[in-house]
LUMVEXSE-760330 format. One record per atom (N, C-alpha, C, O): atom name; x, z, y negated; residue number from 1. Coordinates in steps of 0.001 Angstrom, whole numbers. Example, Ala and Ser with C-alpha at 12.3 -4.5 7.8 and 13.67 -1.06 7.14 Angstrom:
# LUMVEXSE-760330
+------+---------+---------+---------+-----+
! atom !    east !      up !   north !  nr !
+------+---------+---------+---------+-----+
!    N !   13190 !    7800 !    5690 !   1 !
!   CA !   12300 !    7800 !    4500 !   1 !
!    C !   13200 !    7800 !    3300 !   1 !
!    O !   14236 !    8465 !    3319 !   1 !
!    N !   12850 !    7080 !    2250 !   2 !
!   CA !   13670 !    7140 !    1060 !   2 !
!    C !   12900 !    7870 !     -30 !   2 !
!    O !   13409 !    8039 !   -1138 !   2 !
+------+---------+---------+---------+-----+
END
This chain:
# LUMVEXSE-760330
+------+---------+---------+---------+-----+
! atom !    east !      up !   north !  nr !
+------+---------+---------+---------+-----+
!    N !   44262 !   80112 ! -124638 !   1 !
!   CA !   44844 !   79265 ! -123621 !   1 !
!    C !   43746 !   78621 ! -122781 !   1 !
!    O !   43687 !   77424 ! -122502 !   1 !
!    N !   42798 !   79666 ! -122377 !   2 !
!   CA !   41488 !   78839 ! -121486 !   2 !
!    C !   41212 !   77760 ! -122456 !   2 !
!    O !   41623 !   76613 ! -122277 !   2 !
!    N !   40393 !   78184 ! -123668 !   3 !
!   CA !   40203 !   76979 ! -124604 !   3 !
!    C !   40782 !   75767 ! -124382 !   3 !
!    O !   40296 !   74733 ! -123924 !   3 !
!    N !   42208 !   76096 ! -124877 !   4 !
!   CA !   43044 !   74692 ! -124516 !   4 !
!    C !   42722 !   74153 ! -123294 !   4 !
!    O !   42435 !   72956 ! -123292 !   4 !
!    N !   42705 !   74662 ! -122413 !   5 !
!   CA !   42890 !   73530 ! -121159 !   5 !
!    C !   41415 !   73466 ! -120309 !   5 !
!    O !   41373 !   73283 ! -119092 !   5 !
!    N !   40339 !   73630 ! -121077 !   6 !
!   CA !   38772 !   73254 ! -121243 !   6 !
!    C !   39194 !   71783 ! -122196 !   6 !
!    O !   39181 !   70616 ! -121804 !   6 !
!    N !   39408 !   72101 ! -123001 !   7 !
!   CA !   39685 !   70594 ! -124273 !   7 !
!    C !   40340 !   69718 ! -123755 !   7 !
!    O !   39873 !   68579 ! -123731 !   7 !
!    N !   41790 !   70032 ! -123108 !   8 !
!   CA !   42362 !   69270 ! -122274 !   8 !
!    C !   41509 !   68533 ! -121453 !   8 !
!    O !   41280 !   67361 ! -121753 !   8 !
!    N !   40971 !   69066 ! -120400 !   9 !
!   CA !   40186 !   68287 ! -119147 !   9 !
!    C !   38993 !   68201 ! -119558 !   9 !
!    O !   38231 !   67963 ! -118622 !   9 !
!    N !   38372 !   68308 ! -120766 !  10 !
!   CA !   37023 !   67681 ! -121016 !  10 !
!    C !   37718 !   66028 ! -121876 !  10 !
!    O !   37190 !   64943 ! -121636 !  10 !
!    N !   38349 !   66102 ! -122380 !  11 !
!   CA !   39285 !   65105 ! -123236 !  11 !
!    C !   39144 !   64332 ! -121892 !  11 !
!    O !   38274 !   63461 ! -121862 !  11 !
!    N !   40011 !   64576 ! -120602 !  12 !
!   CA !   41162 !   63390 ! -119968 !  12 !
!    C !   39444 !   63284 ! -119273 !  12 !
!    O !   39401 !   62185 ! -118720 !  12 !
!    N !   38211 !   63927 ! -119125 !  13 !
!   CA !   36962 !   63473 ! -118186 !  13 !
!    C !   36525 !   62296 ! -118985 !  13 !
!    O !   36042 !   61212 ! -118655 !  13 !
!    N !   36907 !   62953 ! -120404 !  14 !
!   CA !   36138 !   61668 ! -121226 !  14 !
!    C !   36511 !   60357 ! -121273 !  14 !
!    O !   35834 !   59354 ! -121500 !  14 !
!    N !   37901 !   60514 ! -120981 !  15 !
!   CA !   38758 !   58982 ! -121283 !  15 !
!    C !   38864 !   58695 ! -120343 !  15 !
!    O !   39078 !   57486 ! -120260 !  15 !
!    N !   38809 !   59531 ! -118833 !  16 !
!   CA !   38399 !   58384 ! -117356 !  16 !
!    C !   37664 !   56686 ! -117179 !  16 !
!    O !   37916 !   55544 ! -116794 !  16 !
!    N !   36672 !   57496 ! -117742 !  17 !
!   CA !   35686 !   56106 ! -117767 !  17 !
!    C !   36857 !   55026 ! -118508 !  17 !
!    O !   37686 !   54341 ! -117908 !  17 !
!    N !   36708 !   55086 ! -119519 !  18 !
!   CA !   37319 !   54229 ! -120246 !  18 !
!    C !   38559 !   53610 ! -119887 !  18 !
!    O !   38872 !   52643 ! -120581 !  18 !
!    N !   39605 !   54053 ! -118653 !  19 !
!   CA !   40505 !   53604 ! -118719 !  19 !
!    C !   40542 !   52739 ! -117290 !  19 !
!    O !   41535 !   52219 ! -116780 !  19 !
!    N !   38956 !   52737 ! -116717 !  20 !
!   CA !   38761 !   52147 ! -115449 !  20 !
!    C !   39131 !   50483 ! -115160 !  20 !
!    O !   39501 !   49896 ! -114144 !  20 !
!    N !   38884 !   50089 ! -116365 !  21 !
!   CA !   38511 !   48846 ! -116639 !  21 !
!    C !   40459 !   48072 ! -116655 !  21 !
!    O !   40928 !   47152 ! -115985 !  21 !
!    N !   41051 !   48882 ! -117621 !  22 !
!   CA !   42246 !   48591 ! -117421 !  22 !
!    C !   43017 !   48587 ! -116150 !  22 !
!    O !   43768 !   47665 ! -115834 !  22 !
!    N !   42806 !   49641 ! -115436 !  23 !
!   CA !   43658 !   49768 ! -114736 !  23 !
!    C !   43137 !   48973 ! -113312 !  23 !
!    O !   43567 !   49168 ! -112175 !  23 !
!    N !   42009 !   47958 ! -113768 !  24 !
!   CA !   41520 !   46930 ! -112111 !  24 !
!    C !   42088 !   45444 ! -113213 !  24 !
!    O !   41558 !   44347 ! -113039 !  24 !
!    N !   43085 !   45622 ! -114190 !  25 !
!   CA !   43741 !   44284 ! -115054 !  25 !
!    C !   44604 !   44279 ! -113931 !  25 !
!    O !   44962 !   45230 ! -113235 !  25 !
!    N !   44991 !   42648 ! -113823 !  26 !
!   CA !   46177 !   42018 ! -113283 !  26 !
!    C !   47266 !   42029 ! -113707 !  26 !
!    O !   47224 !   41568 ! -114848 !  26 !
!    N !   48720 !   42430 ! -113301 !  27 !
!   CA !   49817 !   42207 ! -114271 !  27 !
!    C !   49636 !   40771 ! -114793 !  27 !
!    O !   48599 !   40114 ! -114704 !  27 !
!    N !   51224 !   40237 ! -115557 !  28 !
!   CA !   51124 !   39173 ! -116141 !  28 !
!    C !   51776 !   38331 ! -115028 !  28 !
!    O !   52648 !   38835 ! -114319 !  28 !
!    N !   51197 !   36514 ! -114790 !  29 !
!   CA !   51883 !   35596 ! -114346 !  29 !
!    C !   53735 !   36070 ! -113906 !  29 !
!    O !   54445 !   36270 ! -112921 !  29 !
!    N !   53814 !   36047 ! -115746 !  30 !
!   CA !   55317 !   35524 ! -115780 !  30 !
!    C !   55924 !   37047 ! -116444 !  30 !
!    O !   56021 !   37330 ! -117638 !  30 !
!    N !   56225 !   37760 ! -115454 !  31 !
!   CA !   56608 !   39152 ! -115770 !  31 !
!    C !   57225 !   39271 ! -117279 !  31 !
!    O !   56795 !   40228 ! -117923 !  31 !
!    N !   57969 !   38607 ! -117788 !  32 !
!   CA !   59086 !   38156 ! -118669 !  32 !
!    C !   58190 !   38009 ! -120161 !  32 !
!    O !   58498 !   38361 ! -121299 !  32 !
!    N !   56909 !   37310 ! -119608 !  33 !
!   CA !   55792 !   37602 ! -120556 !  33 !
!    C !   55047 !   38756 ! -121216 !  33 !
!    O !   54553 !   39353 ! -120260 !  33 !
!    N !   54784 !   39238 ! -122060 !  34 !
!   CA !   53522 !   40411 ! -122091 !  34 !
!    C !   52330 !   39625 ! -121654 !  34 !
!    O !   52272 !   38396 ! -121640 !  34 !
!    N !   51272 !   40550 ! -121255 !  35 !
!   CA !   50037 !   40364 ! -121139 !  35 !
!    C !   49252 !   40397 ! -121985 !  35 !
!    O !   48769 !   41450 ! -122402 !  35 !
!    N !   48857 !   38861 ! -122563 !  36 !
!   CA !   47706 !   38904 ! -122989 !  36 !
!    C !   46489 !   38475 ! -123426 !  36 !
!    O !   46594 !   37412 ! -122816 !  36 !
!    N !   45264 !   38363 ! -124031 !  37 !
!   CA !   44114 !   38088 ! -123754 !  37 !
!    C !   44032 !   36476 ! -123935 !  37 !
!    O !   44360 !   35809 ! -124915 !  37 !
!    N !   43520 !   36074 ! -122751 !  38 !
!   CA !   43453 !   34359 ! -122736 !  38 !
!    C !   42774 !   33781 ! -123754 !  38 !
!    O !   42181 !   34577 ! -124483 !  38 !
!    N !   42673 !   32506 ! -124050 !  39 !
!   CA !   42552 !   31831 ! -125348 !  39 !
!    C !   41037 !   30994 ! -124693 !  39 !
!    O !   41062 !   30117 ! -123829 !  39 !
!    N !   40121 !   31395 ! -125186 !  40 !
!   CA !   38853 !   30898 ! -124628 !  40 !
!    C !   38181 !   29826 ! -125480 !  40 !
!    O !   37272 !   30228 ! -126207 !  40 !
!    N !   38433 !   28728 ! -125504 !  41 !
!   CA !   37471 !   27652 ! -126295 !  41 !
!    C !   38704 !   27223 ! -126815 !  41 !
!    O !   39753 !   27358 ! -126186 !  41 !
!    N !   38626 !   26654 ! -128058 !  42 !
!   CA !   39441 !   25814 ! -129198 !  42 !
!    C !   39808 !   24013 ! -128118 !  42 !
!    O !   39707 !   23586 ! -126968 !  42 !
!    N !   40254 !   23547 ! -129513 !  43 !
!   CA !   39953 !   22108 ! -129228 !  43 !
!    C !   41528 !   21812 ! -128699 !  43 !
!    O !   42433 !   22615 ! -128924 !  43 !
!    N !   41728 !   20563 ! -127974 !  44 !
!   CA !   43219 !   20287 ! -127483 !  44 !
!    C !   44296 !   20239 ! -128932 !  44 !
!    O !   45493 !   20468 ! -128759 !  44 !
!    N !   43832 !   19965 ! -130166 !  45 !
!   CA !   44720 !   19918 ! -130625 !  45 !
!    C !   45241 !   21496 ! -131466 !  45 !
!    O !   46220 !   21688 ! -132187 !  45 !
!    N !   44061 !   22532 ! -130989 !  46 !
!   CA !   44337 !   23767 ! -131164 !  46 !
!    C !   45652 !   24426 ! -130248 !  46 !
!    O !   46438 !   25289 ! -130638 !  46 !
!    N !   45630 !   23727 ! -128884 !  47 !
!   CA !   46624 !   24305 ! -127793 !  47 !
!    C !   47727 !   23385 ! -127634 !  47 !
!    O !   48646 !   23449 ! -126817 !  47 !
!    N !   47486 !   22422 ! -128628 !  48 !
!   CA !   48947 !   21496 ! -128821 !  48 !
!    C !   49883 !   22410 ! -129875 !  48 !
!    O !   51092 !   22553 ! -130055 !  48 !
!    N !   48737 !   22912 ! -130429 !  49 !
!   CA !   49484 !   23604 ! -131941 !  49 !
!    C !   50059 !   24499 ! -131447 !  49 !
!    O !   51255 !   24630 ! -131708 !  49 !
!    N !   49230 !   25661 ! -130336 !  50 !
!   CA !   49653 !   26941 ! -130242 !  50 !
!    C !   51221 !   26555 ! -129242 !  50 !
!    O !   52353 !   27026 ! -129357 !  50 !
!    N !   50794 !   25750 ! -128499 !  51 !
!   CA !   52617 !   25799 ! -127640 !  51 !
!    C !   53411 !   24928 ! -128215 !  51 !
!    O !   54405 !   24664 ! -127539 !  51 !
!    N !   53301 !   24220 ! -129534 !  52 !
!   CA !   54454 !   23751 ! -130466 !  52 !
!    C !   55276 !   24806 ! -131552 !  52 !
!    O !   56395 !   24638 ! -132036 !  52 !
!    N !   54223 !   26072 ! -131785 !  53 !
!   CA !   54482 !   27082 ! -132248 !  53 !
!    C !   55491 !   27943 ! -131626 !  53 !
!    O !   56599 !   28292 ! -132033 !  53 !
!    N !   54650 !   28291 ! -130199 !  54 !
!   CA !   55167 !   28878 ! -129422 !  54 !
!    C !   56783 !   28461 ! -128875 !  54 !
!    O !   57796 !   29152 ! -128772 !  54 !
!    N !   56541 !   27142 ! -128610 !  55 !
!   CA !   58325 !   26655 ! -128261 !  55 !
!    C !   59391 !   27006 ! -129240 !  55 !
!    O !   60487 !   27559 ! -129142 !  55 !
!    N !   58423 !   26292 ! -130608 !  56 !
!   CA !   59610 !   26621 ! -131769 !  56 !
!    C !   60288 !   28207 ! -132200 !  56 !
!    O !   61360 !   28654 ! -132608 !  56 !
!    N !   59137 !   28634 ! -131882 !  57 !
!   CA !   59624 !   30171 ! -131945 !  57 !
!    C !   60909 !   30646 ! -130738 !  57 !
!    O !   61757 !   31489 ! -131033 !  57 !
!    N !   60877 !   30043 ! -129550 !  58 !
!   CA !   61366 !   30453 ! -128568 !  58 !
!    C !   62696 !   29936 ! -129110 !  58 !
!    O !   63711 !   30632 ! -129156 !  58 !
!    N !   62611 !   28495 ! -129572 !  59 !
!   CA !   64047 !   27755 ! -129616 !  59 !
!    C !   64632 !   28471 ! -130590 !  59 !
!    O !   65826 !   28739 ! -130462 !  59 !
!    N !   63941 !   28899 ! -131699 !  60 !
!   CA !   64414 !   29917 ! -132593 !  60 !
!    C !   65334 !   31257 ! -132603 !  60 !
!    O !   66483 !   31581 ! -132903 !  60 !
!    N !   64177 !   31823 ! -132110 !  61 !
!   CA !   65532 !   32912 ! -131003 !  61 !
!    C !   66286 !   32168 ! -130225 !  61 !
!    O !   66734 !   33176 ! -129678 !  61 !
!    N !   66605 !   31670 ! -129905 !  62 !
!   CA !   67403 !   31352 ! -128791 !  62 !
!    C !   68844 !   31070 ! -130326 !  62 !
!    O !   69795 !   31799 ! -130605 !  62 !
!    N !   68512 !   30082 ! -130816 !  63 !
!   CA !   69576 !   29841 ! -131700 !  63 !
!    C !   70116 !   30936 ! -132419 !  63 !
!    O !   71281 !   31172 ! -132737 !  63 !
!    N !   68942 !   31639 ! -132646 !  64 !
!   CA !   69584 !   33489 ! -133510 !  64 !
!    C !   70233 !   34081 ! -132674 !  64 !
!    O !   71245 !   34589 ! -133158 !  64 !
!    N !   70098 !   34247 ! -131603 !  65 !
!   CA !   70785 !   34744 ! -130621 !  65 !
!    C !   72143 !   34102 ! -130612 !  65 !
!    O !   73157 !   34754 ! -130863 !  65 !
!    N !   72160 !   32861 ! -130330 !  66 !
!   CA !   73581 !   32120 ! -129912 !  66 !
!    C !   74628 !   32303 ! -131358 !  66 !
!    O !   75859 !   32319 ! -131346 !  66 !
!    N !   73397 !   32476 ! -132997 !  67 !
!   CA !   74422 !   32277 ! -133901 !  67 !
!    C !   74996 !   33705 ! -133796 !  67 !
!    O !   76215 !   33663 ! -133626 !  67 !
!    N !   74485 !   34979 ! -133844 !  68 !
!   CA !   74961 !   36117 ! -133886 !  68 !
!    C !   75926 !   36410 ! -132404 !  68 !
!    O !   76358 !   37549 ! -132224 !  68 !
!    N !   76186 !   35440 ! -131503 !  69 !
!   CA !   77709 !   35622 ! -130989 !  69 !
!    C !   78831 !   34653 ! -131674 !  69 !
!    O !   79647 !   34306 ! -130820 !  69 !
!    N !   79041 !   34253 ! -132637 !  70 !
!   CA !   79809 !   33306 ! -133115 !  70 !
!    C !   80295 !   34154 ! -134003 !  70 !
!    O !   79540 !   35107 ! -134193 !  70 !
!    N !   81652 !   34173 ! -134858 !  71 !
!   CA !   82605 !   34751 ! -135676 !  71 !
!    C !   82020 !   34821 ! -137080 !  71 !
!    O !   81285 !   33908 ! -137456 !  71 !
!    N !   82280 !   35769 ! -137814 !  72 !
!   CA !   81105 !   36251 ! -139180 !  72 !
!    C !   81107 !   35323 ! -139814 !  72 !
!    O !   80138 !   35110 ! -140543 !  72 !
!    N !   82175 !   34443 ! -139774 !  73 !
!   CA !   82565 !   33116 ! -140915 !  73 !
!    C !   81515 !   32039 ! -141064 !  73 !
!    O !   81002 !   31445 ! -142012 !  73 !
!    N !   81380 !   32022 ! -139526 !  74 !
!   CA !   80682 !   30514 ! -139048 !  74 !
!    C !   78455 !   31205 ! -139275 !  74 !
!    O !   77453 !   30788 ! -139858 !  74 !
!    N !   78710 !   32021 ! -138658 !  75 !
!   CA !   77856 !   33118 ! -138579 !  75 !
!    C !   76554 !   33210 ! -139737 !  75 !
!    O !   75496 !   33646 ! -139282 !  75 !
!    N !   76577 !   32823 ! -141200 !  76 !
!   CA !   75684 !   32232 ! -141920 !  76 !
!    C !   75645 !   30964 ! -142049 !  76 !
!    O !   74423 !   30813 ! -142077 !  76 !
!    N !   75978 !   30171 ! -142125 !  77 !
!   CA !   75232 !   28811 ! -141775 !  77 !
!    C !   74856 !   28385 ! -140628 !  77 !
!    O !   74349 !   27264 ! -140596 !  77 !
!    N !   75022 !   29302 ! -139129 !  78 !
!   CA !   74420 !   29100 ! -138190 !  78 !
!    C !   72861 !   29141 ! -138548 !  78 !
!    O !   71959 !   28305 ! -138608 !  78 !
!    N !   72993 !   30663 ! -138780 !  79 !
!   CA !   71455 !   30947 ! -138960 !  79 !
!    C !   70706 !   30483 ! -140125 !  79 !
!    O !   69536 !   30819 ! -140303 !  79 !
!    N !   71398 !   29659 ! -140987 !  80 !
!   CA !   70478 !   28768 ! -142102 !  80 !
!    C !   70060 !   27467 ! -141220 !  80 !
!    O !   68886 !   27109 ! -141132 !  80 !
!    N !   70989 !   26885 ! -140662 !  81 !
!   CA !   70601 !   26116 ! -139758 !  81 !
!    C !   69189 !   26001 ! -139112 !  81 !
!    O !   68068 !   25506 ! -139218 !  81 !
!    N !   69976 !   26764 ! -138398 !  82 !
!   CA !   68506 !   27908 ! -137131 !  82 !
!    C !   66960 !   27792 ! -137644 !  82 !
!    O !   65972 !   27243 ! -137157 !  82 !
!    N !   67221 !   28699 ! -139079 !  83 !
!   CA !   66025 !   28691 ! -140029 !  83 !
!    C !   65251 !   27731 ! -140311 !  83 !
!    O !   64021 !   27740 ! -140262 !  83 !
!    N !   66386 !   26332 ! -140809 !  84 !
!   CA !   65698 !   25260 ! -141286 !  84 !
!    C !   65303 !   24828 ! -140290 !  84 !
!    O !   64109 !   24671 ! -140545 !  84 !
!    N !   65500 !   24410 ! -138987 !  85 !
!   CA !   65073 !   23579 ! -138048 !  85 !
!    C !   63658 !   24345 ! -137733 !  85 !
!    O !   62651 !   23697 ! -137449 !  85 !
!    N !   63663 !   25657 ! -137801 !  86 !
!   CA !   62127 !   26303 ! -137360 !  86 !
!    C !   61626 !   25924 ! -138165 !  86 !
!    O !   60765 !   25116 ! -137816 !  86 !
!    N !   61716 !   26135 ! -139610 !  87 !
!   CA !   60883 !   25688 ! -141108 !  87 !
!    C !   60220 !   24416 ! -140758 !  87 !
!    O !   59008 !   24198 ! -140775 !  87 !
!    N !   61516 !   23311 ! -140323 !  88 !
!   CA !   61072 !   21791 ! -140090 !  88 !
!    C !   59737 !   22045 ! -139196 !  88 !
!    O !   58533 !   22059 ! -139453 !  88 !
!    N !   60566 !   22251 ! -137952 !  89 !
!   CA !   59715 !   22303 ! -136430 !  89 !
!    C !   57743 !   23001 ! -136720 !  89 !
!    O !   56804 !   22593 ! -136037 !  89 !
!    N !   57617 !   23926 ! -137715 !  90 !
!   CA !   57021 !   24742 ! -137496 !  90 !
!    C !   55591 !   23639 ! -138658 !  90 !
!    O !   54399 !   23405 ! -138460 !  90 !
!    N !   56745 !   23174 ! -140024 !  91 !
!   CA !   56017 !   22228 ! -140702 !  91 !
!    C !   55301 !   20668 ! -140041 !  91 !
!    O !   54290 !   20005 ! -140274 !  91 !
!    N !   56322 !   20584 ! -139238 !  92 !
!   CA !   55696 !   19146 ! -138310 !  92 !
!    C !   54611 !   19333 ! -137414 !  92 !
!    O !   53769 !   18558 ! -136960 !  92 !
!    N !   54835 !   20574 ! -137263 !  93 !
!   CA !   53343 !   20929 ! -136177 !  93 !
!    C !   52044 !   21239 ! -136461 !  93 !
!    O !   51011 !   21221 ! -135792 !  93 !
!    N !   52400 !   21629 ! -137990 !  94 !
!   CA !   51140 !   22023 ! -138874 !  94 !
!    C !   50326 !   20737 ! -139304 !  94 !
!    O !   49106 !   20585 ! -139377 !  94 !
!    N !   51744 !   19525 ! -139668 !  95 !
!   CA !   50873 !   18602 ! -140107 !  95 !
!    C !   50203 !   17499 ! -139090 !  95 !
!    O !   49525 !   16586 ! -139560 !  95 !
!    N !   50430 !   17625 ! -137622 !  96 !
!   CA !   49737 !   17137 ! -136414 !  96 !
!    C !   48944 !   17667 ! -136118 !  96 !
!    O !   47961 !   17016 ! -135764 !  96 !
!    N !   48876 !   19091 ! -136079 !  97 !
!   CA !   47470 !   19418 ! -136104 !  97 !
!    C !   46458 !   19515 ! -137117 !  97 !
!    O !   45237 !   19651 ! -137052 !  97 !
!    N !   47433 !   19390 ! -138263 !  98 !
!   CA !   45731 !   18604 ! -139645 !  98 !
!    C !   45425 !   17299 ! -139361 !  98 !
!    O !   44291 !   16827 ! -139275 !  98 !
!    N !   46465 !   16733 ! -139218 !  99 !
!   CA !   46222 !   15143 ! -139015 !  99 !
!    C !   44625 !   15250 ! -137588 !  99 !
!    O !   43521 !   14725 ! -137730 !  99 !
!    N !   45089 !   16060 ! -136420 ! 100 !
!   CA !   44393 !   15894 ! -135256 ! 100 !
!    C !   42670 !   16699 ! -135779 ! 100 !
!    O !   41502 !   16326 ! -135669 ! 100 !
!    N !   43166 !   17609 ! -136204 ! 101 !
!   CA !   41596 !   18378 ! -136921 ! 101 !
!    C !   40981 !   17681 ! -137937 ! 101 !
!    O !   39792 !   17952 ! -138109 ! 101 !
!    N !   41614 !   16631 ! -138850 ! 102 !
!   CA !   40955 !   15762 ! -139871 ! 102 !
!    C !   40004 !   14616 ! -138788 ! 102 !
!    O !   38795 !   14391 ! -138729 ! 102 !
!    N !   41209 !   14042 ! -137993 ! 103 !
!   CA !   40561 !   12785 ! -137267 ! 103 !
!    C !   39226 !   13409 ! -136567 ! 103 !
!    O !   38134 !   12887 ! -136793 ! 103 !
!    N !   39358 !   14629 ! -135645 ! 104 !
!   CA !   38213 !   15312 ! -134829 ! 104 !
!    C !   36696 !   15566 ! -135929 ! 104 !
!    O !   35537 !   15505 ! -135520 ! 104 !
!    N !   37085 !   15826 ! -137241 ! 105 !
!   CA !   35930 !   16397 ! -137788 ! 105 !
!    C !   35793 !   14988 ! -138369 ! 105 !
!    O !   34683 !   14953 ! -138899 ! 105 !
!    N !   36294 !   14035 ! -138485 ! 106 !
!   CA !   35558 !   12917 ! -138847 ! 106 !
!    C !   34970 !   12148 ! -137863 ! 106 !
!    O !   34133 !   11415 ! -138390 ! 106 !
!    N !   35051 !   11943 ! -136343 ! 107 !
!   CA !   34625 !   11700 ! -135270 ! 107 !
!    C !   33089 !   12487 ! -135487 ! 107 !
!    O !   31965 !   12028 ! -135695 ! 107 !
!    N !   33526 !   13673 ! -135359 ! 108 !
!   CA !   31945 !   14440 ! -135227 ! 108 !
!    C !   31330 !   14133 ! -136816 ! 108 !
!    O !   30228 !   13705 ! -136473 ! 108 !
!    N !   31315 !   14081 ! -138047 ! 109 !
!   CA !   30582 !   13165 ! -138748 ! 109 !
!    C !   30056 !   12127 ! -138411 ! 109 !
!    O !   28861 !   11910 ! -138611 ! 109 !
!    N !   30723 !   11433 ! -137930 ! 110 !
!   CA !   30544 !    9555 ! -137560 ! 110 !
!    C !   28965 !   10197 ! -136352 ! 110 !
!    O !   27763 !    9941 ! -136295 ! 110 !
!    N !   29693 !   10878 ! -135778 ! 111 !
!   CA !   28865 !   10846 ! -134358 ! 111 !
!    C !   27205 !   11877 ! -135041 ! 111 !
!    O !   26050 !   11479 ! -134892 ! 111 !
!    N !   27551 !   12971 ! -135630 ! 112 !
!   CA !   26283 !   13377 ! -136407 ! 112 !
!    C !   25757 !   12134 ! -137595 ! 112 !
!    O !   24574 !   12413 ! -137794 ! 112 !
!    N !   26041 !   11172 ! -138267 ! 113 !
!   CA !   25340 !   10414 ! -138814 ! 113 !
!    C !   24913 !    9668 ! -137684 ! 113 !
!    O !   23704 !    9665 ! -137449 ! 113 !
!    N !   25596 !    9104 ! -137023 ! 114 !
!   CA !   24823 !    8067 ! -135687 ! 114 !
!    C !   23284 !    8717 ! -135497 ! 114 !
!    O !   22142 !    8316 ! -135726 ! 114 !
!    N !   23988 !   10159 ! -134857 ! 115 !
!   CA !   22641 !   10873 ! -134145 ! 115 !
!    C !   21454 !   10646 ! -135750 ! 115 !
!    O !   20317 !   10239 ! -135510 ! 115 !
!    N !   21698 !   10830 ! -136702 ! 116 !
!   CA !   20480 !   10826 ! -137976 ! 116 !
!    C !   20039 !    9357 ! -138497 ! 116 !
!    O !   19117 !    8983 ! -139221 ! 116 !
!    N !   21058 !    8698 ! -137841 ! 117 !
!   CA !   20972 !    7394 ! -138250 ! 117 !
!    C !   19139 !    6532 ! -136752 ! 117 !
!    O !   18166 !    5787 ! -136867 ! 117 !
!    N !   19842 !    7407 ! -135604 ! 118 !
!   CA !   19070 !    6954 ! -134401 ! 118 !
!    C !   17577 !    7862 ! -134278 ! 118 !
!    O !   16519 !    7464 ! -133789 ! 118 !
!    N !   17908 !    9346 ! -134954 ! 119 !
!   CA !   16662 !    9429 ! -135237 ! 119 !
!    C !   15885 !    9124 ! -136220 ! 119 !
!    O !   14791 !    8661 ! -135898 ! 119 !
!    N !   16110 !    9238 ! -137324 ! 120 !
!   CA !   15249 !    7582 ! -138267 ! 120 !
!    C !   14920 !    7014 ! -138001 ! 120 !
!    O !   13796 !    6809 ! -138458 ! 120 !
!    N !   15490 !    5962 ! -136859 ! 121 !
!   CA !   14789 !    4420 ! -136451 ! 121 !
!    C !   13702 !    5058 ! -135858 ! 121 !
!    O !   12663 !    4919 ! -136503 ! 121 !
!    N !   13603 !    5742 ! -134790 ! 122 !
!   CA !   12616 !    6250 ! -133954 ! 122 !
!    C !   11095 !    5996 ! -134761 ! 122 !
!    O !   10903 !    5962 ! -135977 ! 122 !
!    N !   10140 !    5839 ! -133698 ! 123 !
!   CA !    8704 !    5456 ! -134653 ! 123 !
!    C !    8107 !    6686 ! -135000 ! 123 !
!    O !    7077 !    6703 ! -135674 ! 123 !
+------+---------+---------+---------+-----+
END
């Protein structure tokens, strides 16, 4: 029994440290939210993508939700519905943000040949 509760409180001394850091975290904004780790860098059409994702997902549930109060009858083609419009929603967003990541990495070509183009001339 001593044993045990040496292991015990050498254990919870050890994981003190470690849990310092958490517990000086801020809750979240939007309670309703989980908390979690902010999105540091990426390009605008990275955070166009992530909250076109993000909405569609939301509108998603929302429709799964609304079809599963409706009568069993009606009740599968709600949620094929539901499905397809995320499928759509989720495909249209993919291809705006290739479209936006094609145009960006050809900008920065254009703009890295310029730069090789301007150091060449140089004497």
């Amino acid at each position: 029994m001593k044993q045990l509760l040496v292991l015990v409180a050498t254990t919870a001394a050890l994981a003190a440290p470690l849990r310092a850091p958490a517990a000086e975290a801020a809750p979240p904004a939007d309670p309703s939210k989980p908390a979690t780790t902010p999105r540091v860098g990426g390009s605008p059409a990275d955070k166009a993508f992530r909250e076109a994702m993000n909405k569609n997902g939301a509108d998603f549930r929302a429709a799964r939700t609304a079809c599963r109060a409706k009568p069993k009858a009606e009740r599968n083609a709600c949620l094929h519905t539901a499905r397809e419009n995320y499928n759509t929603a989720r495909d249209e967003a993919t291809e705006a943000h290739n479209a936006a990541r094609a145009e960006a990495n050809a900008a920065h070509a254009a703009a890295l040949e310029e730069k090789k183009k301007a150091k060449q001339a140089r004497p």
